[in-house]
C-alpha positions in Angstrom: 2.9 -2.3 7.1 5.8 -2.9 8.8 7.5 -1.4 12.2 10.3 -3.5 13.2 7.4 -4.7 12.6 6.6 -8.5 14.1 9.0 -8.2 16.7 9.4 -5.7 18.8 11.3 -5.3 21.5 7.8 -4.6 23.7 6.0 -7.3 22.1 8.9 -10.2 22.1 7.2 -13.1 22.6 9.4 -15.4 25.8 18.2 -10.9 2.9 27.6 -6.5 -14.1 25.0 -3.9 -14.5 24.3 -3.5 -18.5 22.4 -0.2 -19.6 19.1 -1.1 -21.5 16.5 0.8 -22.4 13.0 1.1 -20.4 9.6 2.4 -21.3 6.7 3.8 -19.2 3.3 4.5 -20.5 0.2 6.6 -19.3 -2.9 5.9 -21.4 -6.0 7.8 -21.5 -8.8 6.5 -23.6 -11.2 9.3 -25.2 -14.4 9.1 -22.6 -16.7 10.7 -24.8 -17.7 9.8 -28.3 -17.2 12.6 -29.9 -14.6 12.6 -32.9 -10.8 14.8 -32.7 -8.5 14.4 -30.4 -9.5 16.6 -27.3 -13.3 15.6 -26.9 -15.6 17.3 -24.4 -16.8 16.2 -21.1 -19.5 14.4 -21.0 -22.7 16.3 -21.1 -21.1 19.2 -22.8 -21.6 20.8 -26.0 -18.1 22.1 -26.8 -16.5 25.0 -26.9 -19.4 27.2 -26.0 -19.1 25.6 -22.3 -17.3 26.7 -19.2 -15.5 23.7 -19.2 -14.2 23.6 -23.2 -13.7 27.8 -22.0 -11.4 27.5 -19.3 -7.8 28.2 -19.8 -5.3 25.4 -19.4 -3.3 25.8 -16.6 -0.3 23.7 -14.4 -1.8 20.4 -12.7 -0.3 20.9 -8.7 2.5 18.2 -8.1 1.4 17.1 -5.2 -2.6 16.6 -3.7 -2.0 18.5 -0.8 -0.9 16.4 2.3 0.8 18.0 5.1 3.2 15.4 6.1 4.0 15.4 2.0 3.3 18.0 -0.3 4.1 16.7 -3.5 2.8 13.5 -3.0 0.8 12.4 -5.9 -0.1 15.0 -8.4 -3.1 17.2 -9.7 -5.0 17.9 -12.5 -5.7 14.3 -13.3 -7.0 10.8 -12.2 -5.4 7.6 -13.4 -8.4 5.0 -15.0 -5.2 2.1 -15.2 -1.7 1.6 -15.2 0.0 -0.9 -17.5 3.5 -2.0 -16.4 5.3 -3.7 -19.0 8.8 -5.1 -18.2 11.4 -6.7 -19.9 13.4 -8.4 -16.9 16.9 -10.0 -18.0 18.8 -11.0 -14.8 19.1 -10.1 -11.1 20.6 -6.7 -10.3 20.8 -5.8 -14.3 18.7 -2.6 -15.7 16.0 -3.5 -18.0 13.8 -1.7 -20.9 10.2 -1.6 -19.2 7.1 0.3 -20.0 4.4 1.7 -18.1 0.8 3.0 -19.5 -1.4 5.1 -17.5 -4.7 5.2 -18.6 -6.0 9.0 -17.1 -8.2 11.7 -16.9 -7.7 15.5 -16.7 -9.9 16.8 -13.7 -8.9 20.5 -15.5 -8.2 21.6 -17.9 -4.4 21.1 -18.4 -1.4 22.8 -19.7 0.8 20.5 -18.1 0.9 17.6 -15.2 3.4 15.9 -13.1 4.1 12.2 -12.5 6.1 11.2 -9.7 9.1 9.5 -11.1 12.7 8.7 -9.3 15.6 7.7 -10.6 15.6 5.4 -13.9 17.3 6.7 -17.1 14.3 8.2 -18.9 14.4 7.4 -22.7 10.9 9.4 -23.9 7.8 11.0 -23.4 4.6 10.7 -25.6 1.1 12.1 -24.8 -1.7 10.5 -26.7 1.0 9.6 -29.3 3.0 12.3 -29.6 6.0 13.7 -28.1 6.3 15.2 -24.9 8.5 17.7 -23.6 9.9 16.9 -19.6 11.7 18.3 -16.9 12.9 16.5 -14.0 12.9 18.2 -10.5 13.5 15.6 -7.8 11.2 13.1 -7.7 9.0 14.9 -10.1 8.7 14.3 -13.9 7.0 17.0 -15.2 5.4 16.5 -18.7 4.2 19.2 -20.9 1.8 17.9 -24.0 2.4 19.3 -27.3 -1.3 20.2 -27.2 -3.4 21.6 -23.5 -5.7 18.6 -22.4 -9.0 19.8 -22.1 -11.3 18.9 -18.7 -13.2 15.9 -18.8 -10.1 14.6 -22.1 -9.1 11.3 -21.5 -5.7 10.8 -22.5 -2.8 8.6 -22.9 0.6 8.9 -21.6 3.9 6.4 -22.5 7.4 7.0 -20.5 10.3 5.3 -21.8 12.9 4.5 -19.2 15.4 1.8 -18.3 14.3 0.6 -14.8 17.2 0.1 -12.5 16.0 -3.1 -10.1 18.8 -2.0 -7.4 17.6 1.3 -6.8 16.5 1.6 -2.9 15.9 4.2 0.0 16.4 4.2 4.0 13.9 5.7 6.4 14.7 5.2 10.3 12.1 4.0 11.5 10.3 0.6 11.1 10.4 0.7 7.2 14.2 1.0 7.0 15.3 0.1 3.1 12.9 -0.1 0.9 11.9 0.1 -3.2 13.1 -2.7 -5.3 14.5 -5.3 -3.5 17.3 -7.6 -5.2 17.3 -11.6 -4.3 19.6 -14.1 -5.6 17.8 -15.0 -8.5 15.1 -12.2 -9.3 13.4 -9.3 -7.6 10.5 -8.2 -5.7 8.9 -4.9 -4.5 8.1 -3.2 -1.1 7.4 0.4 -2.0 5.9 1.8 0.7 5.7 4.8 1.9 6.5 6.4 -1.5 9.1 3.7 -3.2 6.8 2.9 -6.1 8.0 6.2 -8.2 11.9 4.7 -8.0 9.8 1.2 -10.1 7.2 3.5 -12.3 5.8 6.5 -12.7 2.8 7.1 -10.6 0.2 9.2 -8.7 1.6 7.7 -5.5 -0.2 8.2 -2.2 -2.2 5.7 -0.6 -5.5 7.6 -1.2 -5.1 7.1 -5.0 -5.9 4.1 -6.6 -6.3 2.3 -9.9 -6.6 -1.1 -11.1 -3.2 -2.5 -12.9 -2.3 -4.3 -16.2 1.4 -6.4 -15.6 2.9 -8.0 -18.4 6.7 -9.0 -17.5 8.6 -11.1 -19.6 11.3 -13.7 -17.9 13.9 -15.9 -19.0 13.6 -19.5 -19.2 13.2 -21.1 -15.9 11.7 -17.5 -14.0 8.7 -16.8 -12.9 7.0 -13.8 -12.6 4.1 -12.9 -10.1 1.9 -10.0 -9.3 -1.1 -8.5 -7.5 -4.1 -10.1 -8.7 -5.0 -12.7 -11.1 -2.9 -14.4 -14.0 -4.8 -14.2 -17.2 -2.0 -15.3 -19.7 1.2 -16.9 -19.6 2.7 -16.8 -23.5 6.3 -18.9 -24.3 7.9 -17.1 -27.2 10.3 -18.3 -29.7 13.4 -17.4 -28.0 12.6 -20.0 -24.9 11.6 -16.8 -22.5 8.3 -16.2 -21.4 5.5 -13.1 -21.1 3.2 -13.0 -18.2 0.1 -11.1 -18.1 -1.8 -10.1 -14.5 -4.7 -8.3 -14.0 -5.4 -6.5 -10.4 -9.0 -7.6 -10.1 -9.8 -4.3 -8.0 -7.8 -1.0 -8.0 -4.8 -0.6 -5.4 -2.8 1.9 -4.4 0.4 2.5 -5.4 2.2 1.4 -2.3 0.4 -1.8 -2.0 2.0 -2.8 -5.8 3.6 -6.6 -5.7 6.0 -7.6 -8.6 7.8 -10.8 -8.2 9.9 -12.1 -10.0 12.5 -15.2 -9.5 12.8 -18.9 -9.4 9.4 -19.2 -7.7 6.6 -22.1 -7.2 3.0 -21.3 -7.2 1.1 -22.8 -4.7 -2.9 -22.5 -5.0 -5.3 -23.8 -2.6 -8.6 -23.0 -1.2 -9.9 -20.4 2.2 -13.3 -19.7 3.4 -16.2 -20.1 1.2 -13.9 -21.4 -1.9 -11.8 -18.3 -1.7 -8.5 -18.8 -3.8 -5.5 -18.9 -2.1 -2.1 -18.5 -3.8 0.9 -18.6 -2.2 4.4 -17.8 -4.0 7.5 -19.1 -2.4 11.1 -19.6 -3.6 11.4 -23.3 -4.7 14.1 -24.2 -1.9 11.4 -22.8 0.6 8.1 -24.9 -0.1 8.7 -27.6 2.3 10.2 -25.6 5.2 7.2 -22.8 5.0 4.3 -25.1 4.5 3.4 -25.2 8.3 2.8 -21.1 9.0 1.5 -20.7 5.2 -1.0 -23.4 5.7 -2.8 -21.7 8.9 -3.9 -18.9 6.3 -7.5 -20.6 6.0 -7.8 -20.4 9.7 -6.6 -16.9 10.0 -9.6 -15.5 7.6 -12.0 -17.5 9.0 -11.0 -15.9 12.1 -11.2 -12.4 11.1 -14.1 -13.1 9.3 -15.8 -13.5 12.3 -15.2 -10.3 13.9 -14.5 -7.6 10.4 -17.4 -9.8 7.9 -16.6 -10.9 4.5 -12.6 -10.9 3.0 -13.1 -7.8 0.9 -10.8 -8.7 -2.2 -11.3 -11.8 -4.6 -8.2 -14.1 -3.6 -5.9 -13.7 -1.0 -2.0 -15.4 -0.1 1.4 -15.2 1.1 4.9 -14.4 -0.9 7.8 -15.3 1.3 10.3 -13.3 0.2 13.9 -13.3 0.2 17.0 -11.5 -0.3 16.9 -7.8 2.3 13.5 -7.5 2.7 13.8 -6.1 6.6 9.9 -6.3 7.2 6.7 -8.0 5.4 4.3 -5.7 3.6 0.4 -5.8 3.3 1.0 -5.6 -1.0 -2.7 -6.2 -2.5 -4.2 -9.8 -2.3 -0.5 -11.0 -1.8 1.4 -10.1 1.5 4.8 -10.2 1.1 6.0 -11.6 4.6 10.3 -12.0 5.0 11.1 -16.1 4.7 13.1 -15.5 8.4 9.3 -14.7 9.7 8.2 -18.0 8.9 11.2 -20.0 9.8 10.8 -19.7 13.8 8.2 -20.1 16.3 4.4 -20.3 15.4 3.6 -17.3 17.9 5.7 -15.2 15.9 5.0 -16.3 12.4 1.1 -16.0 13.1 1.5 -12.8 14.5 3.2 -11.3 11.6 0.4 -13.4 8.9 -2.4 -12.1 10.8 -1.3 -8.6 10.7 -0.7 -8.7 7.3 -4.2 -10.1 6.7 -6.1 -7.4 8.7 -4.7 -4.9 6.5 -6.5 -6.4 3.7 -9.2 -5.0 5.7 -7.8 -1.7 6.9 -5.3 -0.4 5.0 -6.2 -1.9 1.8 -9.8 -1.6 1.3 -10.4 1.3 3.9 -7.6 3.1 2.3 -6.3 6.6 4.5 -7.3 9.6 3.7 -3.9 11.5 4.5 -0.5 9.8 6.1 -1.2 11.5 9.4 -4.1 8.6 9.3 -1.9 5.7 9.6 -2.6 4.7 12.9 -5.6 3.4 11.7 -4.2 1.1 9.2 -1.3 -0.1 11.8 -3.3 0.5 14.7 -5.8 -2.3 13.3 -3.8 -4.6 12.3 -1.8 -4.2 15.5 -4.7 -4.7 17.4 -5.8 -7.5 16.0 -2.7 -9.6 15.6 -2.4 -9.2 19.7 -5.8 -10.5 20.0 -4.9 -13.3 17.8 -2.3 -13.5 20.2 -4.1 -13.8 23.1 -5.7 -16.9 22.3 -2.7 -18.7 20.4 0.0 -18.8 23.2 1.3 -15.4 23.2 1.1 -13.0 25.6 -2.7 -11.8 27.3 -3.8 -8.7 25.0 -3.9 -6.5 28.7 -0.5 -7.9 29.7 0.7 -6.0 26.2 -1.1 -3.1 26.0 -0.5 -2.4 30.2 3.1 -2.5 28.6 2.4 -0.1 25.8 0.6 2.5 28.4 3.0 2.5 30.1 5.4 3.8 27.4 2.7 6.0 25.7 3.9 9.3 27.1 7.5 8.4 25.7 6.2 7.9 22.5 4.4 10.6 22.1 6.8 12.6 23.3 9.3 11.5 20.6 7.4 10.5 17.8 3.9 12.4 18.2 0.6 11.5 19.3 -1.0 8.6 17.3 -2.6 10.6 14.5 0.0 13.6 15.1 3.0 12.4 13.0 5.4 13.7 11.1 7.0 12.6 8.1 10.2 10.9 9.5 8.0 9.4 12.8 5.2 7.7 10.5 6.0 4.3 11.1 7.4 4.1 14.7 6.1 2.3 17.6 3.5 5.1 18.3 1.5 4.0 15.0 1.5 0.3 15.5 1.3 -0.7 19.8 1.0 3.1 20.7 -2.1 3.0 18.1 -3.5 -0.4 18.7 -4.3 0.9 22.4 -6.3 3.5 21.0 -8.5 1.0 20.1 -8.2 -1.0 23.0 -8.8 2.2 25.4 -12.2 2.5 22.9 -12.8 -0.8 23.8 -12.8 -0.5 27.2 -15.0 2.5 27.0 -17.8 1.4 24.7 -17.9 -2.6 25.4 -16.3 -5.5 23.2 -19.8 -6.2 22.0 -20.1 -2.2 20.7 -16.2 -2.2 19.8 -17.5 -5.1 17.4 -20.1 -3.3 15.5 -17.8 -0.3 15.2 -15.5 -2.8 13.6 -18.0 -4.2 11.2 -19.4 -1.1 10.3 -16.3 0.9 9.8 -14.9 -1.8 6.9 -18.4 -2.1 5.8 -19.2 1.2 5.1 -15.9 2.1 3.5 -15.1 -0.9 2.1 -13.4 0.3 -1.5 -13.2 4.1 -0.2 -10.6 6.4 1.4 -11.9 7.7 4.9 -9.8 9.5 7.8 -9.4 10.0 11.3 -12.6 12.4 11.8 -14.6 9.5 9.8 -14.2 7.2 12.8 -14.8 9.0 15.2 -18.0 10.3 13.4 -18.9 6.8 12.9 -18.1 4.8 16.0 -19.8 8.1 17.6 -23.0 6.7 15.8 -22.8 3.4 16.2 -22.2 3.7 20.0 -25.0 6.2 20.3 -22.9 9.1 22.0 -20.5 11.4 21.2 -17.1 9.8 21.4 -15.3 12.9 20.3 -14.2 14.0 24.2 -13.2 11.0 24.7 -10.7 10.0 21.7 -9.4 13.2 21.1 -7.1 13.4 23.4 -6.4 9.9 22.8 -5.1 10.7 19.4 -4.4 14.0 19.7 -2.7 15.0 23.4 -0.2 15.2 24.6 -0.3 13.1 27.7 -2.1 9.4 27.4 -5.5 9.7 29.6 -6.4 7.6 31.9 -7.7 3.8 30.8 -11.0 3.0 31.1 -11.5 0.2 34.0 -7.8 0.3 34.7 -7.3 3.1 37.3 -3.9 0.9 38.3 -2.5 1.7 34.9 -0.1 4.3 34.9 2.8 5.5 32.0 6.1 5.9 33.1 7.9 9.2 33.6 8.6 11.1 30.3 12.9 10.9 29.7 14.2 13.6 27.4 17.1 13.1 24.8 
């Protein structure tokens, strides 16, 4: 994820709209075999059970976290989305559908999907219509039928996307959703962009494998997360791509790109494929950074085990994409970061990287467990550092100490944010000394298994902030929660283990 991201001021191192109609889909796909359109759960008999005999009632429009309540929705899971777009030219709406395969986790009278913006054209539920309201960034669709527990069911939106649409956040994210280039389009949805591109159950705790089928002009490409499993020319010269996710992602971590693009494929560690995608007039002047991407997950393999997806690779992007973006099995990393000095480039790659590790496959539990996902790749992007002509890792994190009180007096302790504070220096160098403090606690050759063990064990799961410290607690054989609490949680930064020289500077208010 990004803060201003690669290069902070701490860490410096010495880019005729014509209405059409779109369509999104939500499938579900009857789970059990039993005929009519509203089977029961599995193991059930019917009506005569608790679960065929509770009354249908509202899914909640949001699952409950504090720093966003109606972040993704209740009531349901989605099995698989399957984004269907019909992309003309840059900046220009296009029809596009969306299917979400799902299941209803109660029994449902009605569920929300969080949807922004985009003219919305229809509304079916297992084929038939639905009836909608919109209220803010929640579309909330009422079946003409209640959806029992355990149903699987299938839900198609309508809409004409609108590739211009974009947010601002202050803080290292800054604009973000679709993001127009000269010839094309791709994504950087997080935090919560992905509902302005489809509808979705967005928060990073919720994931589902995708289907993308995007059909281009003659002369585009189109790219996405994952593998390509079909690309179909049809009769009138365009073309229709079809990607599969491999592996289920969150919403945020969605990449859609779509331009004038060459595919690069090549080979990492143990055969693993490597794809880069990179605007043609880029290939030559990007090769140098993009081709260190073998060495970068051997080296991480080294100290976090096996790369945990089943290909891995860079899409330099263009056009005003402010900071690069961790998006599933293809980081999306701004052409200007791989245009100047290695130091720089391979700090930004490797953070990107790590997240593939922690962020991506240990996905966080809630958004006030982000310093985790940053804090990693921080951390290990400065260690990369260390050894590759940047700055010592002390040198930058005796820096960061020193401003830890200010940051937590604007922005909140590491895993104290708020909403508007998520992605501010506190999350990425104010996080990644968290680690480092543990570090210096426990012993690098300690710190290491707690590394390996912590993407191990959760590799593919959600986990939070009290799952590592219960698990580094283990690993290290004693109670760590005296010791990191107040690390992520107080209000003052404690003192550093084996630095008693160390010392923050004086707190200024605004």
């Amino acid at each position: 994820m990004p803060l201003p991201r690669r290069t902070l001021p701490l860490l410096a191192l010495t880019g005729t709209a014509v209405a059409l109609t779109a369509t999104a889909f939500l499938v579900l796909e009857p789970r059990s075999r039993t005929p009519g359109p509203h089977p029961a759960a599995p193991g059930t008999t019917g009506t005569t059970t608790r679960q065929a005999a509770q009354a249908p009632a509202p899914g909640a429009p949001g699952i409950g976290d504090p720093l966003v309540p109606l972040d993704g929705n209740g009531g349901y899971t989605v099995d698989r989305y399957t984004l269907d777009f019909d992309w003309r030219a840059p900046r220009t709406p296009f029809p596009a559908t969306a299917t979400l395969a799902a299941t209803a986790t109660q029994a449902l009278s009605r569920f929300d999907l969080d949807f922004a913006g985009n003219t919305l054209r229809s509304v079916t539920v297992d084929g038939a219509p639905a009836r909608t309201e919109r209220k803010g960034d929640e579309l909330v669709v009422t079946p003409g039928r209640p959806l029992a527990r355990g149903h699987r069911f299938t839900v198609r939106v309508a809409y004409t996307a609108d590739p211009t649409q974009r947010r601002h956040r202050d803080d290292a994210i800054q604009d973000y959703g679709w993001v127009p280039t000269d010839d094309g389009t791709l994504l950087s949805p997080q935090p919560d962009g992905a509902r302005m591109i489809f509808p979705a159950n967005d928060h990073p705790s919720l994931r589902a494998p995708y289907t993308f089928h995007v059909t281009t002009p003659p002369g585009i490409t189109a790219v996405a997360n994952g593998r390509l499993v079909k690309r179909e020319a049809r009769p009138d010269g365009r073309t229709r791509w079809t990607y599969d996710s491999e592996q289920p992602l969150a919403a945020q971590l969605v990449q859609l790109a779509i331009g004038r693009l060459t595919v690069i494929d090549g080979k990492g560690p143990n055969g693993l494929p490597v794809r880069d995608v990179v605007p043609d007039s880029l290939v030559a002047d990007t090769k140098a950074y993009r081709s260190l991407t073998p060495d970068h997950l051997a080296w991480l393999e080294q100290r976090l085990g096996p790369y945990p997806f089943r290909r891995y690779g860079v899409l330099v992007g263009t056009g005003d994409l402010p900071v690069a973006l961790e998006t599933q099995s293809l980081s999306t990393v701004p052409s200007a970061d791989l245009l100047g000095d290695q130091v720089t480039a391979e700090r930004n790659l490797v953070h990107e990287l790590t997240h593939h590790w922690t962020g991506d496959s240990v996905a966080i539990r809630r958004w006030s467990d982000l310093w985790l996902s940053e804090g990693h790749a921080r951390f290990y992007e400065l260690l990369y550092a260390d050894t590759h002509g940047g700055r010592s890792m002390a040198d930058m994190m005796r820096s960061a100490y020193e401003q830890h009180d200010q940051w937590r007096h604007d922005d909140g302790a590491p895993a104290e944010p708020t909403e508007p504070t998520l992605f501010r220096q506190i999350r990425y160098d104010g996080s990644a000394l968290v680690l480092y403090a543990l570090r210096e606690k426990v012993g690098a050759d300690t710190f290491g298994r707690i590394e390996r063990s912590w993407v191990t064990e959760y590799q593919g799961r959600t986990a939070g902030t009290r799952d590592f410290v219960r698990l580094a607690s283990k690993v290290a054989g004693e109670d760590l929660t005296p010791f990191l609490e107040p690390w992520l949680y107080g209000a003052h930064t404690p003192p550093m283990p084996g630095h008693p020289d160390w010392h923050t500077d004086p707190v200024e208010d605004d």
